[in-house]
KEMAR-523601 format. One record per residue (C-alpha): residue number from 0; z, x, y; residue in one letter. Coordinates in pm, 1 decimal. Each point is the difference from the previous one (the first is absolute). Layout:
# KEMAR-523601
 num       pz       px       py residuo
 NUM        Z        X        Y       a
...
# end
This chain:
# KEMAR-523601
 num       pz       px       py residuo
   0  10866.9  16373.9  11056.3       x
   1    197.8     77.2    269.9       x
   2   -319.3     23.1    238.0       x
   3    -60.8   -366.8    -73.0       x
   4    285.8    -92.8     39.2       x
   5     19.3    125.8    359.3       x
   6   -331.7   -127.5     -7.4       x
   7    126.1   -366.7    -77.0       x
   8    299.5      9.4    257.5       x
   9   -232.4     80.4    304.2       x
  10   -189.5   -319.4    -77.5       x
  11    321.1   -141.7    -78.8       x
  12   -117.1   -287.5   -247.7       x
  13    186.2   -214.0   -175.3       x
  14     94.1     34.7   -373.0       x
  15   -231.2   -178.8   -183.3       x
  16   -291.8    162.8    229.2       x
  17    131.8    332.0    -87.9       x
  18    -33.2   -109.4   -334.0       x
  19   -324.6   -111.7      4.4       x
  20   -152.1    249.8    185.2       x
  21    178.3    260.8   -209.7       x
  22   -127.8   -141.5   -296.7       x
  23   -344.8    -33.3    117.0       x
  24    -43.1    363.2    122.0       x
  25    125.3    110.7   -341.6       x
  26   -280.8   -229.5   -171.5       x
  27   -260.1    150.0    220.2       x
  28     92.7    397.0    -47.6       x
  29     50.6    -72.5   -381.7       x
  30   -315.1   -205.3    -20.5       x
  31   -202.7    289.2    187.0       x
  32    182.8    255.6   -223.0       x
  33   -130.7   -166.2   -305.6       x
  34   -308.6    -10.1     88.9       x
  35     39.2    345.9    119.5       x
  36    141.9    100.9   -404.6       x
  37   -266.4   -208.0   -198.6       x
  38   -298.9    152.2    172.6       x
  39    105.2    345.7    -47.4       x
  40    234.1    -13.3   -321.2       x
  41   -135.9    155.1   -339.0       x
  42    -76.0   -249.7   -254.3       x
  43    183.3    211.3   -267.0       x
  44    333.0    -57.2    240.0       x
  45   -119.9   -311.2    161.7       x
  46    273.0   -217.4   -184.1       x
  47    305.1    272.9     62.5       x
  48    -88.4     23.9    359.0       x
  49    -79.6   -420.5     43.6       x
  50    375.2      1.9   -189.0       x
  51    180.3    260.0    271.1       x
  52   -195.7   -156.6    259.6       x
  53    158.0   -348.8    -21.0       x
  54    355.5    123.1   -114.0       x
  55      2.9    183.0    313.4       x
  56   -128.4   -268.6    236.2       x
  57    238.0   -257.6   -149.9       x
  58    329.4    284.4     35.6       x
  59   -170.2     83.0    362.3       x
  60     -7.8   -373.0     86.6       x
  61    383.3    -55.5   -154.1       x
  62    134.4    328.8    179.6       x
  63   -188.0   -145.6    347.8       x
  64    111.9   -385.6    -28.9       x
  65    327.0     96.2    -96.4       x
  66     83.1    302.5    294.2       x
  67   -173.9   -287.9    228.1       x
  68    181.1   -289.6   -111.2       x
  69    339.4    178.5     17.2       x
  70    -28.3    135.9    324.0       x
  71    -76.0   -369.0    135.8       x
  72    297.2   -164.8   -193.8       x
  73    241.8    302.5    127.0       x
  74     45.7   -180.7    356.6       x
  75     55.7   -358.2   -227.3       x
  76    260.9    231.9   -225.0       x
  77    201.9     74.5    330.1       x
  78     -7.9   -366.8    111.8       x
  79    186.0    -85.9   -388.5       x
  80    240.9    267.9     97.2       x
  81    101.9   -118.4    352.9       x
  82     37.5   -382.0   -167.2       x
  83    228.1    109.6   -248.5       x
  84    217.3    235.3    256.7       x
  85     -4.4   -336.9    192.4       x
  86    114.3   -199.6   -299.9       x
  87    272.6    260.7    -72.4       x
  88    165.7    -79.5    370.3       x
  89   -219.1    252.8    224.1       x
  90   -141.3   -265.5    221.4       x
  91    -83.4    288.8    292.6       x
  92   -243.6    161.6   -253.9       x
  93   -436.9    -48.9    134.2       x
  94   -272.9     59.6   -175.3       x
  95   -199.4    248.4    141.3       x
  96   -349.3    -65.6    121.6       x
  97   -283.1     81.0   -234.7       x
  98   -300.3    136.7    216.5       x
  99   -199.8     73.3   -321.4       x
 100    -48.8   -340.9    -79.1       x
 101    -64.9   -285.1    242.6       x
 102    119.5   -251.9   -247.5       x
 103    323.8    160.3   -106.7       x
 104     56.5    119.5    376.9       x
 105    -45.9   -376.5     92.2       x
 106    245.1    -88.8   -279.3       x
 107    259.0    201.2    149.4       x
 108    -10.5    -55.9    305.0       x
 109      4.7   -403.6    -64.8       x
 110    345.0     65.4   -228.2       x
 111    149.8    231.8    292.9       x
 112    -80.8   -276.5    215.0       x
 113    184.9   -221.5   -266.0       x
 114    318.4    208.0     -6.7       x
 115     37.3     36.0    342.0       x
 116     -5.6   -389.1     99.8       x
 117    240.3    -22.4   -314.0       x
 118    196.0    212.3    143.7       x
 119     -0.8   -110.6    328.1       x
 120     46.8   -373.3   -124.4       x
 121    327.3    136.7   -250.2       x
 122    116.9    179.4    345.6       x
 123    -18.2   -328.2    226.9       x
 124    104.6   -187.1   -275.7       x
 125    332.0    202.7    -28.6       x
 126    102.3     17.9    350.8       x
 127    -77.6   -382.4      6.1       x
 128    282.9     -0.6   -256.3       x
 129    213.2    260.6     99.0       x
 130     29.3   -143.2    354.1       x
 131     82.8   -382.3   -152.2       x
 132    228.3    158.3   -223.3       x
 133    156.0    138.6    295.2       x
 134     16.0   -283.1    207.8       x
 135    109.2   -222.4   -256.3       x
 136    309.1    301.3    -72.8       x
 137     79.9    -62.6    387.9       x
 138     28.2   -411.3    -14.4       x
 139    228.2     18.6   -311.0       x
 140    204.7    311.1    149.8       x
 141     27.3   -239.5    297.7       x
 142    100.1   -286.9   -167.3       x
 143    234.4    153.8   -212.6       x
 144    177.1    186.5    312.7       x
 145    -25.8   -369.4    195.0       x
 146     31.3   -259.0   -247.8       x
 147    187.7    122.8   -250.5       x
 148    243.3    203.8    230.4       x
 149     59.5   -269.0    213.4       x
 150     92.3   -235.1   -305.2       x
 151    228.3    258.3   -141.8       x
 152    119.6     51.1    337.5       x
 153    108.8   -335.5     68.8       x
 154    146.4    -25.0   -372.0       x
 155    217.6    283.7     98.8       x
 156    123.1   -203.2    293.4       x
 157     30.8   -327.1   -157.0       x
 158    223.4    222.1   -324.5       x
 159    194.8    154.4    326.0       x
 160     91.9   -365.7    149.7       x
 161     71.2   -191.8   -315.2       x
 162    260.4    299.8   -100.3       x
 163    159.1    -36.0    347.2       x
 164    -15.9   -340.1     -9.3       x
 165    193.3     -5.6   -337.1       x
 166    254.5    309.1    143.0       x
 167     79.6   -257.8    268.3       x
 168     82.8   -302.1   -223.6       x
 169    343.6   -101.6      5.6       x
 170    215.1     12.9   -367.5       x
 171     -0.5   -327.6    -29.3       x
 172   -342.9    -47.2    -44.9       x
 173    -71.1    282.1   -187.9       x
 174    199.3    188.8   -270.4       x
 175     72.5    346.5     70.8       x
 176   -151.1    115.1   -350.4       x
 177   -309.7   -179.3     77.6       x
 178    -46.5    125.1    346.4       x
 179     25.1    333.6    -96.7       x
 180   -262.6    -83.1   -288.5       x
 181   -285.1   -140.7    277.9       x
 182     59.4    291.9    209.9       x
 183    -47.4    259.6   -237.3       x
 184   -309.9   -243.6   -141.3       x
 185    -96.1     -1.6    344.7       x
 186      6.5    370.8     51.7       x
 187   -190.3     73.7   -361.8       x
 188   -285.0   -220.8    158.0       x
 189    -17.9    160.7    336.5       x
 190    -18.2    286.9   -147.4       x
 191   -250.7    -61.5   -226.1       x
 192   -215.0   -117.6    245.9       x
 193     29.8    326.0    226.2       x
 194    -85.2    213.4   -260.3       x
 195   -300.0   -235.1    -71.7       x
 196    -53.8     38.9    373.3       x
 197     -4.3    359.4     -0.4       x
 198   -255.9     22.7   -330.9       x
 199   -212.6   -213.9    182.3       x
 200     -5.0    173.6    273.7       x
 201    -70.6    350.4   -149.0       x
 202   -320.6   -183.2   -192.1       x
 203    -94.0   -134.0    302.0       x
 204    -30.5    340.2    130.1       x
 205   -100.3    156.3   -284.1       x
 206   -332.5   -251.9    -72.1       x
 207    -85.6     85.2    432.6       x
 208    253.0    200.8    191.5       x
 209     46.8   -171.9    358.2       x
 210      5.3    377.0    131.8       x
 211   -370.4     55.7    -93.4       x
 212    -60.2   -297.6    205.6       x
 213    221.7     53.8    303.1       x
 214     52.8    374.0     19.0       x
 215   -271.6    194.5   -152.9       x
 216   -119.7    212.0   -299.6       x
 217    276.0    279.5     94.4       x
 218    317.6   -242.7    -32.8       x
 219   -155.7   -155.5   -308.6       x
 220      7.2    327.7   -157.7       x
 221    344.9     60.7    128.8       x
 222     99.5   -348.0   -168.8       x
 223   -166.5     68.0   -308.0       x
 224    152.5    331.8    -78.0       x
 225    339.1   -120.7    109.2       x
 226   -115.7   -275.2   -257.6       x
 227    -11.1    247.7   -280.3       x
 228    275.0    146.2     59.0       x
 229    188.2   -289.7    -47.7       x
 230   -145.9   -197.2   -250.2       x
 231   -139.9    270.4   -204.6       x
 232    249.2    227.2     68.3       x
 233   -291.5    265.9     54.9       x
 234     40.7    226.2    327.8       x
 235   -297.6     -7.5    223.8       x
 236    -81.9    312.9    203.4       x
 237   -234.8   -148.4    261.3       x
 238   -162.7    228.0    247.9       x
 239   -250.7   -220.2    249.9       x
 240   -224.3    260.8    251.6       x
 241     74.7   -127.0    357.0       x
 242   -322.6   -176.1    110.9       x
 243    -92.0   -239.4    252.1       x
 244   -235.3   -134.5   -252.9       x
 245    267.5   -162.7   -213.5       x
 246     28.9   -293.0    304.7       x
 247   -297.2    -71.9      6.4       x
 248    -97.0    -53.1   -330.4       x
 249   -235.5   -295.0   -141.2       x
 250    208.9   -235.0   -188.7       x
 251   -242.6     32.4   -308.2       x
 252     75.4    409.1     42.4       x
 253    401.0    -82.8    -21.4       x
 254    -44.2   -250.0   -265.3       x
 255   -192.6    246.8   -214.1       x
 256    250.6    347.1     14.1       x
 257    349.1   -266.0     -2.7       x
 258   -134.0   -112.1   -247.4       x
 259   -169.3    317.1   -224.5       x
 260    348.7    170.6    111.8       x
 261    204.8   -302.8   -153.6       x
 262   -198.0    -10.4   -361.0       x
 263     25.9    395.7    -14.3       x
 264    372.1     -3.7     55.8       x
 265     56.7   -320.5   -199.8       x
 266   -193.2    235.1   -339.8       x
 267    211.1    274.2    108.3       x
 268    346.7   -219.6    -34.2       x
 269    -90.9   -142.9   -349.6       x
 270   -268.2    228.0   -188.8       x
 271     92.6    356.3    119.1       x
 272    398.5     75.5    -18.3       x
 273    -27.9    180.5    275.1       x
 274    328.2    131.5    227.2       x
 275   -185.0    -23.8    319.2       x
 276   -316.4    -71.4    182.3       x
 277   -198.4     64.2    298.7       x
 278   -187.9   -155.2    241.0       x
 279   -226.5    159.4    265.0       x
 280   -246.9   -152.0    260.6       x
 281   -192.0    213.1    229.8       x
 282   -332.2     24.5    205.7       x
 283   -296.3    202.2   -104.0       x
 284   -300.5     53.3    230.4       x
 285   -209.2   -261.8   -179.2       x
 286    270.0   -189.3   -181.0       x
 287    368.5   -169.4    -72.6       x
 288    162.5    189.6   -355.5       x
 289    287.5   -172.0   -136.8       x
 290    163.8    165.8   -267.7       x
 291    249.2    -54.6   -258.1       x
 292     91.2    224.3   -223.0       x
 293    349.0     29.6   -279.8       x
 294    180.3    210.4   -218.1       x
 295    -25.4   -206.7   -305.8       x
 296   -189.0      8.8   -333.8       x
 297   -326.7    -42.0     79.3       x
 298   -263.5   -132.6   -230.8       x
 299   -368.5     69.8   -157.2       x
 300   -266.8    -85.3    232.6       x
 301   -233.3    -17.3   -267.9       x
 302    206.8   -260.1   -161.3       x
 303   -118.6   -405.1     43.4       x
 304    209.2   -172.6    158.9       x
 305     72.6   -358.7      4.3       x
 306    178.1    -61.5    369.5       x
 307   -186.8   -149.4    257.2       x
 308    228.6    230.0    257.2       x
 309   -243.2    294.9     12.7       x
 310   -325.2   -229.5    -15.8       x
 311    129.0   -225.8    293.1       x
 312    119.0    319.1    224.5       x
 313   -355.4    164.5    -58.8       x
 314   -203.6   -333.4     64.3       x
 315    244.1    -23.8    342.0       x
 316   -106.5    355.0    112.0       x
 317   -367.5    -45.4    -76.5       x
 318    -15.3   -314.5    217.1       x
 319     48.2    213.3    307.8       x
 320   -251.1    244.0   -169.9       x
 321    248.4    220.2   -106.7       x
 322    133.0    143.7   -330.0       x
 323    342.5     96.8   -179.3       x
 324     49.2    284.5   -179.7       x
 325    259.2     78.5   -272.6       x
 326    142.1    302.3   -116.2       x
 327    215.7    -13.4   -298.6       x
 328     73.6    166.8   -299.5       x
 329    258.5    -86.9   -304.9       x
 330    345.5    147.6    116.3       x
 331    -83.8    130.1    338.7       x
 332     -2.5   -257.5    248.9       x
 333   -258.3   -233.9    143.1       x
 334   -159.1      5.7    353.5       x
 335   -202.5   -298.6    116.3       x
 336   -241.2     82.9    330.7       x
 337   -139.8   -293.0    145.5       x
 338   -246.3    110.2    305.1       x
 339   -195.0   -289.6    204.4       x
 340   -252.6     56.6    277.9       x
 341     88.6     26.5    324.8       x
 342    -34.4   -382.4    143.0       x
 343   -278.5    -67.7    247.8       x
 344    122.6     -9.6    353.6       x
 345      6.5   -366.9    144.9       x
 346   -275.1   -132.5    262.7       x
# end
């Protein structure tokens, strides 16, 4: 069997000629072997042997079909398998070209093809979003830090006036009792509005830091772990590799590690209890690591989660072709690597 079969692949038919042909050689060898049997068989055995004869060529012709018919569905049962790893989340998983069988071979090829213009569709698709979410993050930041401050702002000079203004009446236009009751009404409502001020402020920076903008991806880490440390009350150890790189940096690059680095630290503050953290960037020789890594309580990889926090940090590292790995384990600490390609130089 195995001789036609290697037989078969070096003509490399399709299934149902494989079939046919199969099916037809068997015909002819059984038909010559009967004919073979009935001119020399014994009469007194001639219906035993006629029996064996066609039990044998029907188990011979079962045995053959099925070894053939198996070893041309085997490439199809690899294709099923690669769909469902792809319906389970694997969406990097290929089928892998079937030589024996021009047909199958054809079929993967056309559903590799498939995947990878899905893929590179779902890729443009996300940075198409990921870059208006951005920019849409900057014109409210902006107009929350213009607009809104400068309305608070001139509230707070406006509350500063009318209490002077009421300080400098005379007594006889104004009870003593009363004045004192504006001014401290006047000084709950200034105050008020500074601490609105300030919480504006701190979301303005928080939704897109002006630093990241006007300084670079080095003071935006600087900012953001300074940023933990006071709002989350989380210490940030952050070691940054000197590197002229780091100035020169695409904006898309900068976006993409503030950004990873912010949604790593921002897990580590609620989810992982941790005392402190740590946050390294450095140079490779073929690409940027950034790395943050706690003391907390870890969690169970193989657990499903529900946050969109690791799904939208992964999708923002394999937009620049690169990937994010995590190490963590329940009661021992998480680190989160993310490593991107080197960026292409600039004509």
């Amino acid at each position: 069997m195995r001789i036609i079969w290697e037989w078969l692949r070096r003509w490399r038919l399709s299934l149902f000629e494989k079939v046919i042909l199969t099916n037809s050689l068997l015909l002819l060898a059984e038909a010559i072997a009967a004919l073979w049997v009935t001119s020399h068989a014994l009469e007194a055995h001639h219906f035993l042997i006629d029996t064996a004869f066609l039990v044998a060529a029907t188990l011979l012709s079962i045995a053959i079909n099925a070894f053939l018919l198996r070893a041309s569905f085997r490439p199809l049962f690899r294709l099923l398998e690669v769909i469902r790893r792809i319906s389970a989340g694997q969406t990097e998983a290929r089928a892998e070209p079937a030589a024996t069988d021009s047909e199958v071979g054809q079929l993967a090829a056309a559903f590799n093809a498939m995947l990878d213009r899905l893929e590179e569709l779902r890729h443009q698709q996300s940075a198409l979003i990921l870059q208006a979410r951005e920019e849409e993050l900057r014109r409210v930041s902006r107009e929350l830090h213009d607009e809104s401050g400068q309305n608070l702002t001139a509230v707070l000079v406006y509350c500063e006036i009318l209490m002077r203004t009421v300080e400098s009446l005379p007594d006889r236009v104004i009870a003593g009792e009363t004045r004192q009751q504006l001014v401290t009404n006047c000084q709950q409502l200034s105050e008020l509005a500074q601490r609105t001020l300030d919480a504006i402020r701190q979301l303005s920076q928080r939704l897109r830091p002006p630093v990241l903008d006007d300084l670079g991806l080095v003071a935006a880490l600087r900012w953001l772990a300074e940023d933990s440390r006071q709002r989350f009350c989380l210490p940030v150890e952050l070691t940054i590799e000197e590197q002229p790189l780091w100035q020169c940096l695409p904006p898309l690059y900068e976006t993409t590690l503030f950004r990873i680095a912010q949604e790593a630290l921002t897990n580590v503050a609620r989810h992982a209890r941790a005392s402190r953290a740590q946050l390294s960037l450095w140079l490779a020789p073929a690409a940027i690591h950034l790395c943050i890594q706690d003391d907390g309580s870890g969690y169970d990889p193989g657990l499903r989660s529900n946050g969109l926090g690791l799904v939208s940090m992964r999708e923002r590292a394999a937009l620049l072709g690169g990937r994010l790995s995590i190490d963590a384990r329940p009661g021992q600490g998480t680190r989160v690597e993310a490593i991107l390609p080197l960026p292409a130089p600039a004509a």
